[in-house]
C-alpha positions in Angstrom: -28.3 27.7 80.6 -30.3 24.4 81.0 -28.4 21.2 81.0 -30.1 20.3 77.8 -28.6 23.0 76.2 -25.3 21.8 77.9 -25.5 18.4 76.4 -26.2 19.6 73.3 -23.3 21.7 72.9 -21.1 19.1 74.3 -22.3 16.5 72.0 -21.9 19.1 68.9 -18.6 19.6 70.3 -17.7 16.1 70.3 -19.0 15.6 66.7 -16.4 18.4 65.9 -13.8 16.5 67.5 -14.1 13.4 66.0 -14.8 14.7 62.5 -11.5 16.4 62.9 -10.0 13.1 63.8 -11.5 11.4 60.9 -9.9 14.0 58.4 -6.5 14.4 60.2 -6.2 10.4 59.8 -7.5 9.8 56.5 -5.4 13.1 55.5 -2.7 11.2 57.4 -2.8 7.9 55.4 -3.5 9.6 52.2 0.2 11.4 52.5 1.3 8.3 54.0 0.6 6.3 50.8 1.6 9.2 48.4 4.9 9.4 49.6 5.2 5.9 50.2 4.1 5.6 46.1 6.6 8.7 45.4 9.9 7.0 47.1 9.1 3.1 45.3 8.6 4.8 42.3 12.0 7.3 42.3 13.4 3.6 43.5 12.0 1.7 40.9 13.6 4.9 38.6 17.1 4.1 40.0 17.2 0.7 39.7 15.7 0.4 36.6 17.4 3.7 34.6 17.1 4.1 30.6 19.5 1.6 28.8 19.5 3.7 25.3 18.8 6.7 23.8 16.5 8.7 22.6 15.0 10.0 19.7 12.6 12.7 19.6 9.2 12.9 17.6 7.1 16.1 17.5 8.1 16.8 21.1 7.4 12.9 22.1 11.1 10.7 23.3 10.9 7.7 22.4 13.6 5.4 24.1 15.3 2.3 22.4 18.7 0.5 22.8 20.3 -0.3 19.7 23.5 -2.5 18.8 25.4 -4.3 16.0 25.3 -3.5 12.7 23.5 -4.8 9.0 20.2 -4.9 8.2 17.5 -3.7 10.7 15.4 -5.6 13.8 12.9 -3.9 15.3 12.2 -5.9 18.5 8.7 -4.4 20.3 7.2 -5.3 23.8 4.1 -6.7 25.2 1.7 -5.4 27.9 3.2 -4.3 31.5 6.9 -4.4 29.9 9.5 -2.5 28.8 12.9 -3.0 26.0 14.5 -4.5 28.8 12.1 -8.2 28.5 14.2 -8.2 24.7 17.6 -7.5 26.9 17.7 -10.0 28.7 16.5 -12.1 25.9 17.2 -12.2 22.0 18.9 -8.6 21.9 22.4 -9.6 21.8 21.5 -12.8 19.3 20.2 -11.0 17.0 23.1 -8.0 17.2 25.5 -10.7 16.4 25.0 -10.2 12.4 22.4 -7.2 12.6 21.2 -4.1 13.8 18.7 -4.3 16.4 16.9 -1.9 17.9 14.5 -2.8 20.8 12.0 0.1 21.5 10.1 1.2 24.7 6.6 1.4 23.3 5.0 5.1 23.6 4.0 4.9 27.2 5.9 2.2 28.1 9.7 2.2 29.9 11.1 5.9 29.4 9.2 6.4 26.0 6.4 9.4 25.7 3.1 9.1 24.4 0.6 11.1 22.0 -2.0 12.5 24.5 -5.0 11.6 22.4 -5.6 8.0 21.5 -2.0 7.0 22.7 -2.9 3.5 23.4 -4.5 3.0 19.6 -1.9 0.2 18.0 -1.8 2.4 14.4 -0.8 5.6 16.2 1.9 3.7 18.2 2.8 2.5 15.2 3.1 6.1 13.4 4.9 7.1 16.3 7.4 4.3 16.1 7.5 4.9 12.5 8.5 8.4 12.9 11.5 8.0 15.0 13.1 4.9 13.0 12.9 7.7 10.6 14.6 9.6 12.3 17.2 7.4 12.8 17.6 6.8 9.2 16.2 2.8 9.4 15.0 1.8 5.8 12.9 -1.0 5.4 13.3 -3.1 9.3 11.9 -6.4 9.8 9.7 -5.9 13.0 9.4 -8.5 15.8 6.1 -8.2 18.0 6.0 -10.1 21.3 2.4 -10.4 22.7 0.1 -7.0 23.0 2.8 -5.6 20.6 1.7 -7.8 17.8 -1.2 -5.4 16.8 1.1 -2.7 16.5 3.1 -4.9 14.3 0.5 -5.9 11.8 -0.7 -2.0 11.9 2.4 -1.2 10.9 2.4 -3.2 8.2 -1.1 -2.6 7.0 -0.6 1.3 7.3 3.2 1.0 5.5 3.1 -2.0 3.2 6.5 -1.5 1.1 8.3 0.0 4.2 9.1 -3.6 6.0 11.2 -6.5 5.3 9.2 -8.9 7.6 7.4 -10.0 10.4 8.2 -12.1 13.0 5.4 -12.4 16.0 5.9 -14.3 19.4 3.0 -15.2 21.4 1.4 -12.1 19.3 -2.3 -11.0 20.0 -4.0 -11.0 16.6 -8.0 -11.5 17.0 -10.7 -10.8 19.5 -11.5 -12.9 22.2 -14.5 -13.9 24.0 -15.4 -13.3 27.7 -12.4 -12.4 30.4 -13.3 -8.4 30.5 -11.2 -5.9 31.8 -9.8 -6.6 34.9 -10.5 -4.6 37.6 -7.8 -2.8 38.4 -7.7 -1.5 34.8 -11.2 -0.4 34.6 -10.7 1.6 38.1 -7.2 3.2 36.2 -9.3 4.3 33.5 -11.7 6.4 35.4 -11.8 9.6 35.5 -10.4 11.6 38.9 -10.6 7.8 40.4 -8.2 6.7 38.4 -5.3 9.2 39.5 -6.1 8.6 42.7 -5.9 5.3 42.6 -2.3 4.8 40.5 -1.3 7.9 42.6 -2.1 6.1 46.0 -2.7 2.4 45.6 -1.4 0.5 42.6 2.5 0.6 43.3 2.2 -0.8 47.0 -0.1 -3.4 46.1 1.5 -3.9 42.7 5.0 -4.1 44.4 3.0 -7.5 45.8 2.1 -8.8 42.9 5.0 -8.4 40.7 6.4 -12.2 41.9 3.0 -14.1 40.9 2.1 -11.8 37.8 5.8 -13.0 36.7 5.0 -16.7 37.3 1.5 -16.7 35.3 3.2 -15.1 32.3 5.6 -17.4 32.0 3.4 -20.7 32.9 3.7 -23.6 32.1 7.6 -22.6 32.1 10.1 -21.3 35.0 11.2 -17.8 34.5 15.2 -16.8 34.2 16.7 -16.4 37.8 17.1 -13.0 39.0 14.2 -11.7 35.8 12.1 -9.7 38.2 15.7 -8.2 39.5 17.0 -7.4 36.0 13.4 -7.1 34.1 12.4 -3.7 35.3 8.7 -4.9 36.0 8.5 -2.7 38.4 8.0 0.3 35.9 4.9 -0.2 35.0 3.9 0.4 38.3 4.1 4.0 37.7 1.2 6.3 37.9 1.3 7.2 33.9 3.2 3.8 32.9 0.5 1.8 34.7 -2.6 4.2 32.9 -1.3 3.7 30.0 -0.5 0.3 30.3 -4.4 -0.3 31.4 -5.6 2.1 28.4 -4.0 -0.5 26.2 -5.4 -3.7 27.3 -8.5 -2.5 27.8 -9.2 -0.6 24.5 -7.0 -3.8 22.3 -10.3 -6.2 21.9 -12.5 -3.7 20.0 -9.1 -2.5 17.7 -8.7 -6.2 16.7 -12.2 -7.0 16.1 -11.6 -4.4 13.2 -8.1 -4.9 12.3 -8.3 -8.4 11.9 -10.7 -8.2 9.1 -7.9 -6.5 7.2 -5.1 -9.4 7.5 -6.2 -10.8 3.6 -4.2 -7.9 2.5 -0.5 -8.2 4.2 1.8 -9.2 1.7 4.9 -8.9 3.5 6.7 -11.7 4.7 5.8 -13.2 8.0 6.6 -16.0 10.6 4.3 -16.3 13.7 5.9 -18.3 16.3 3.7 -19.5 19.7 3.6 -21.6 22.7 1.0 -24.3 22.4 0.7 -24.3 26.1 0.3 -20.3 26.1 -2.3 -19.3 28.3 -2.2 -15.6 28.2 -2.8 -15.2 24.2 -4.5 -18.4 23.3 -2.6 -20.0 19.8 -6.3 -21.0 18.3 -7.3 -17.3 18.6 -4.3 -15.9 17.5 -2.0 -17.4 16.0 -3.5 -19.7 14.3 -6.3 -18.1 13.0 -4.2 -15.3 11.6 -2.2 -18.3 9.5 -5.1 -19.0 7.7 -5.8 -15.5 6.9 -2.3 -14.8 5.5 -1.4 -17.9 3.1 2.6 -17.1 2.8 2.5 -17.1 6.0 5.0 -19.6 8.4 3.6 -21.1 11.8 5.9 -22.3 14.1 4.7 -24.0 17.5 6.7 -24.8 20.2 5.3 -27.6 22.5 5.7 -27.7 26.4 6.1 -23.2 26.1 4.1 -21.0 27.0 3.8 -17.0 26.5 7.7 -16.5 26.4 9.1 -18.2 23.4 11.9 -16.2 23.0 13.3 -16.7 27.0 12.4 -20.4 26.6 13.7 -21.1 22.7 16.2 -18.0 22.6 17.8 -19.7 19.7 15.0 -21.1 18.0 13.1 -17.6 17.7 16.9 -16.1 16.6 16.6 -19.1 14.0 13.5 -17.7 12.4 14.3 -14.0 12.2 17.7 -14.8 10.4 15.6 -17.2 8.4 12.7 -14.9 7.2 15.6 -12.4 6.6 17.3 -14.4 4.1 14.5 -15.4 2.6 13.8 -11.2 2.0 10.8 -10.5 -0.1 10.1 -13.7 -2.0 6.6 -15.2 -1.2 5.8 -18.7 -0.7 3.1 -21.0 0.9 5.0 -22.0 4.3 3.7 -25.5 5.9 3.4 -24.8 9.7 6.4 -26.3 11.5 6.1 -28.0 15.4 8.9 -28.0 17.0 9.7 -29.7 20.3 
């Protein structure tokens, strides 16, 4: 055997060897991260358990908390929450004189969601639809914080004389310009990559980012102490919470840009109440450009506030439910209203 021959075979060997390496240590940190994911998500589980109940629709659970008795209150989420941001908020308020019912969007917190086009705001809100149903709620008023605001109005285009009201906080109503997807959505989205990635990645990094994502939505105002400890944000870190979650931002722009043409026809009463300093749903946009599309429509703005109206004005937001509620179904021209 010539010494070439030698070197060769020894330099094949070698390749072998470190190939080997190579897979034995990715395979290592792959399983590293998995289980990592796996144990801050079964934590995340424990510290953040369902509050409510649930109520089944064609094999889907929905989960809400519900207390207090009189006429409905529907209180739904934004983007990358759960029932609990209500909780800790207006929950117990408005339970004082009514029943409120604060509901884990399908997806979202400990609520299922319909496989095919589960992030479309009209299916969310035929799913939601079905379960107050179910729990024999006649005629709610609904309250839409933020992303949830396009299920709201969906609802109410899709059910007209099934509603009381509207109340929207911070609500997104309209398509925007620029600021696409970020990237961490688009990468959730992808097929194969996607799992990987919310399988592997997104809780260990997202575990980071909880603190300053927290801060931002809040902005220009403080959050409560101890939210991120009571809040459950950590949820939506989730493989399936955190898809879905990026499903729903990513596909909302295009749903607007055909809902909003529609807004001429709600008839129900409604109250949209924003931040003027919000800078995650813009109030020009939103807001305010839905006002001048519904005529009976109130617009209250809150100066100095930003995306959270009803953590920062607790009691003025309460105000305005118990107010459109009283006024029930008598429509009038509302004159916007600032408050400070």
């Amino acid at each position: 055997m010539t010494s070439g021959h030698t070197r060769s075979c020894h330099g094949k060997s070698e390749r072998m060897r470190t190939g080997l390496m190579f897979l034995l240590v990715t395979a290592g940190i792959v399983l590293s991260l998995l289980g990592y994911s796996t144990w801050l998500t079964v934590r995340s589980e424990q510290l953040f358990p369902p509050l409510g109940k649930f109520v089944e629709v064609d094999g889907l659970k929905l989960h809400y908390a519900e207390m207090g008795t009189g006429k409905p209150v529907v209180l739904l989420h934004g983007a990358s929450g759960s029932l609990r941001d209500y909780v800790l908020s207006i929950f117990g308020d408005v339970a004082r004189n009514h029943r409120a019912i604060a509901i884990d969007r399908p997806g979202h917190g400990y609520s299922d969601r319909v496989p095919a086009n589960g992030w479309n705001p009209a299916v969310q809100a035929a799913q939601i639809r079905a379960g107050l149903q179910k729990l024999g709620v006649e005629k709610p008023l609904l309250v839409g914080h933020s992303w949830s605001g396009s299920v709201v109005l969906a609802y109410a285009l899709a059910y007209p004389d099934e509603i009381s009201g509207m109340v929207l906080l911070g609500a997104a109503t309209h398509p925007w310009k620029g600021s696409p997807p970020k990237w961490y959505n688009r990468i959730a989205t992808t097929p194969y990559i996607g799992d990987l990635f919310t399988r592997l990645l997104v809780t260990p990094i997202g575990q980071a980012s909880i603190a300053g994502a927290i801060k931002n939505t809040f902005a220009p105002n403080s959050p409560p102490e101890l939210y991120r400890e009571q809040a459950g944000v950590s949820l939506v870190l989730r493989p399936a919470n955190f898809r879905a979650n990026a499903e729903d931002v990513i596909n909302l722009r295009a749903f607007l840009a055909e809902q909003s043409k529609r807004y001429g026809e709600i008839g129900a009463p409604l109250t949209i109440v924003t931040g003027l300093q919000d800078r995650t749903v813009t109030p020009k946009i939103h807001s305010k450009a839905l006002h001048a599309q519904v005529p009976h429509s109130k617009l209250v703005t809150f100066e100095g506030v930003g995306h959270m109206p009803h953590h920062v004005r607790p009691e003025a937001v309460t105000a305005e439910i118990e107010a459109l509620l009283r006024a029930g179904s008598a429509h009038r021209a509302f004159q916007p209203v600032s408050v400070k």
